[in-house]
Structure formats: structure tokens, C-alpha cells
C-alpha positions, -999 to 999 in steps of 0.1 A, spaced: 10 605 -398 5 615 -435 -23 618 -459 -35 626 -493 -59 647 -497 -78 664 -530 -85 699 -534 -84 721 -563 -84 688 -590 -47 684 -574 -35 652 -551 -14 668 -522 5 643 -495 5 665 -458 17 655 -425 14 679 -395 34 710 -398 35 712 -438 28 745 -457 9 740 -490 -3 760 -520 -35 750 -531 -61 766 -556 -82 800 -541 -102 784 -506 -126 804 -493 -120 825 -461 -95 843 -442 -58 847 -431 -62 829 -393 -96 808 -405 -89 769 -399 -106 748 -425 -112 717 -427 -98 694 -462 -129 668 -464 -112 645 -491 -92 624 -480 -81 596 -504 -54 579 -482 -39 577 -446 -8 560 -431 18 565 -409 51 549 -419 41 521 -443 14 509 -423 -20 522 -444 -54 530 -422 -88 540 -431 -92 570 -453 -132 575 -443 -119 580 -406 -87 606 -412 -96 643 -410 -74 670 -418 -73 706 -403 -53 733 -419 -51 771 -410 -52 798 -440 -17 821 -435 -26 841 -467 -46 845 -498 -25 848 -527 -12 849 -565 3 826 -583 35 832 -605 25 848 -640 18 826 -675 24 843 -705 5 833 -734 18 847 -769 2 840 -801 19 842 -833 11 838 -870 36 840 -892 34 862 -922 3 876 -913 11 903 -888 -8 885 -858 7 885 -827 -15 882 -795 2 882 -759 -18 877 -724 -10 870 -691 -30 851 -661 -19 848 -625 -43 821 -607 -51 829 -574 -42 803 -543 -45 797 -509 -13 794 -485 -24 767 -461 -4 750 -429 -17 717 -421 -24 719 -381 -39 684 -373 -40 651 -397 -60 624 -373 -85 600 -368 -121 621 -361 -137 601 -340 -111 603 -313 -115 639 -313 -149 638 -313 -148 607 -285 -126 634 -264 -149 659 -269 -180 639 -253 -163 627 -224 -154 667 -214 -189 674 -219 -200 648 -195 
């Protein structure tokens, strides 16, 4: 089963077992999260309900991203500017995409 989820501003499509980079999460290396935004769900070309698809992922690291360079230049003028950013990201590795209320179905019937 795959979904797409939103995090970050970005559209990411997951399936079980995928390792993604999105923007800085917080919590831990080991600390399962949960992606709430879940714009669609499917598995093979058949499409199901979005509202009723959770994702679980598990942090492996908190990260940088590679290096931008920004260099400013006017010419004839003597002005030259240069700066670089690294944004920091989240290494995620999708543990679970699934309906919720199956698990949560399961989870009341081994209470009882």
C-alpha cells in the first residue's frame, strides 16, 4: 500500500519500508512519529479513503542538508557578497502505512 503524505510544504509518496528526507521533525533518533496529512491512499491502482490511512515512520537521524551557496555580485562596483545555508532535515523510515481504525479495532478487542 502507498500514500502521499505532506510535511514540510513538500508532497512525498511512501509505502512501507521507504527512507525519506523530510524538513527538521521534532524528536529523536528511535522516536516513531506519526505523519497526520495524508492527501491520498491506494494500493495498486485501486484508490481508498485518505481520512482513514495513517502513517507511522521512525526518526534514524537528525540531519543537514547539502550546502547552498549564495554569491552576490555587482559588477564594476567592487561588491561581492558570498553565504552559505545548510537546512536542517529529518531521516525518516516509514514503519506502517494502514487503515487506523483496524488498528485501533485490534486494539479494543485485546483489551476486552
Amino acid at each position: 500500500m502507498f500514500a502521499i503524505v505532506r510535511t514540510g510544504g513538500k508532497q512525498y509518496r511512501v509505502a512501507e519500508g521507504d527512507k525519506i528526507a523530510v524538513e527538521k521533525l521534532a524528536g529523536e533518533a528511535g522516536d516513531t512519529i506519526t505523519l497526520g496529512d495524508v492527501l491520498l491512499a491506494g494500493e495498486g491502482a485501486d484508490l481508498s479513503d485518505a481520512g482513514k490511512v495513517t502513517v507511522s515512520a521512525e526518526i534514524i537521524a537528525q540531519a543537514k542538508s547539502e550546502k547552498v551557496v549564495v554569491f552576490k555580485k555587482r559588477r564594476r562596483h567592487n561588491y561581492r557578497r558570498k553565504q552559505g545555508h545548510r537546512q536542517q532535515m529529518t531521516l525518516l523510515r516509514i514503519t506502517s502505512v494502514g487503515s487506523g481504525a483496524s488498528k485501533a479495532a485490534k486494539k479494543t478487542d485485546d483489551a476486552a
